[in-house]
C-alpha positions, 0 to 999 in steps of 0.5 A: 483535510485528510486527503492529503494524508493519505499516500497515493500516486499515479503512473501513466506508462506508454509501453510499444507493445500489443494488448494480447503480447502484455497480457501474455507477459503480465502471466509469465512475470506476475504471479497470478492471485488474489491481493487480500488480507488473508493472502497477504498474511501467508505471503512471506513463506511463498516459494515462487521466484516471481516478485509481484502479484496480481491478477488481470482481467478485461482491461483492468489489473491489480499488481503489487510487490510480494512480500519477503520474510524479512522485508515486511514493508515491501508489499503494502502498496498496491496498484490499480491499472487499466490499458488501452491499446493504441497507434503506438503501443499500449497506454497504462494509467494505474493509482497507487496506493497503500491505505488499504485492508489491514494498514487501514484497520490498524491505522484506525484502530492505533487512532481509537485507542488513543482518543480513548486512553486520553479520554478515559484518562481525563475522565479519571483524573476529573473524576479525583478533581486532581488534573495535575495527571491528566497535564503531565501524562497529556503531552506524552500520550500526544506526542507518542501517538503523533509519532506512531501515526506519522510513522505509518503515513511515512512507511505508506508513503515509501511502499507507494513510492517504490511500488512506482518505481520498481513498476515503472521498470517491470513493465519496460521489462515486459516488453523486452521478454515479449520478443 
């Protein structure tokens, strides 16, 4: 039921270039570290010109957008990958997505402080045995937390989109400064 719910995407990229010549690439144009909660809190006063962070290993990669100080919302998606090289180049398949660390965290706890204010606010209202409060204040309490749910599910859905895009382009562009 809330698997749908959740923002997610894949991306399948054929790129023309070696292995050995995007991993080259991959730690010229990425800047290379952990994705956690705790680097993603400090990552808006970082002073590198690179725009995405990641790290590689193996075969295997993880890569998102660095945050920006006044674009909060630009590094909440993330992209797990894995390539292989192949007769015409190399192949890339990645899942996106951006329910993760502290989105997930907030997201169930907005979803818990809600099911407990209506309870708690039944549970009072019964308690008087005057309900007229509980009927009043349900529908609202109800339709703010619809609202404030549906907007991290939309804000997830849009970080995990322009992540694709963005890259989808990144990598056309790493087999360029490859040359």
């Amino acid at each position: 039921m809330f698997k749908n719910w959740i923002p997610k995407d894949t991306l399948e990229v054929e790129l023309p270039i070696k292995r050995d010549d995007f991993i080259e690439s991959f730690h010229h144009n990425v800047l290379i570290g952990e994705i956690n909660t705790m680097s993603d809190f400090f990552e808006p006063f970082t002073s590198t010109k690179k725009e995405l962070k990641g790290n590689i290993s193996g075969n295997e990669f993880t890569i998102k957008r660095l945050r920006r100080l006044f674009s909060p919302n630009q590094g909440l998606a993330i992209a797990k990958g894995r390539f292989k090289e192949n007769i015409n180049g190399l192949s890339i398949s990645m899942e996106l997505t951006a329910f993760r660390g502290a989105m997930r965290f907030m997201h169930y706890m907005l979803f818990g402080l809600y099911a407990m204010g209506i309870v708690f606010m039944l549970v009072l209202s019964a308690k008087d045995d005057s309900l007229r409060l509980s009927l009043i204040a349900l529908p609202f309490i109800i339709f703010h937390a619809l609202i404030f749910l549906v907007l991290f599910r939309f804000m997830m859905g849009r970080s995990v989109k322009k992540l694709k895009y963005e890259l989808e382009r990144e990598f056309h562009y790493f087999t360029k400064t490859s040359d």
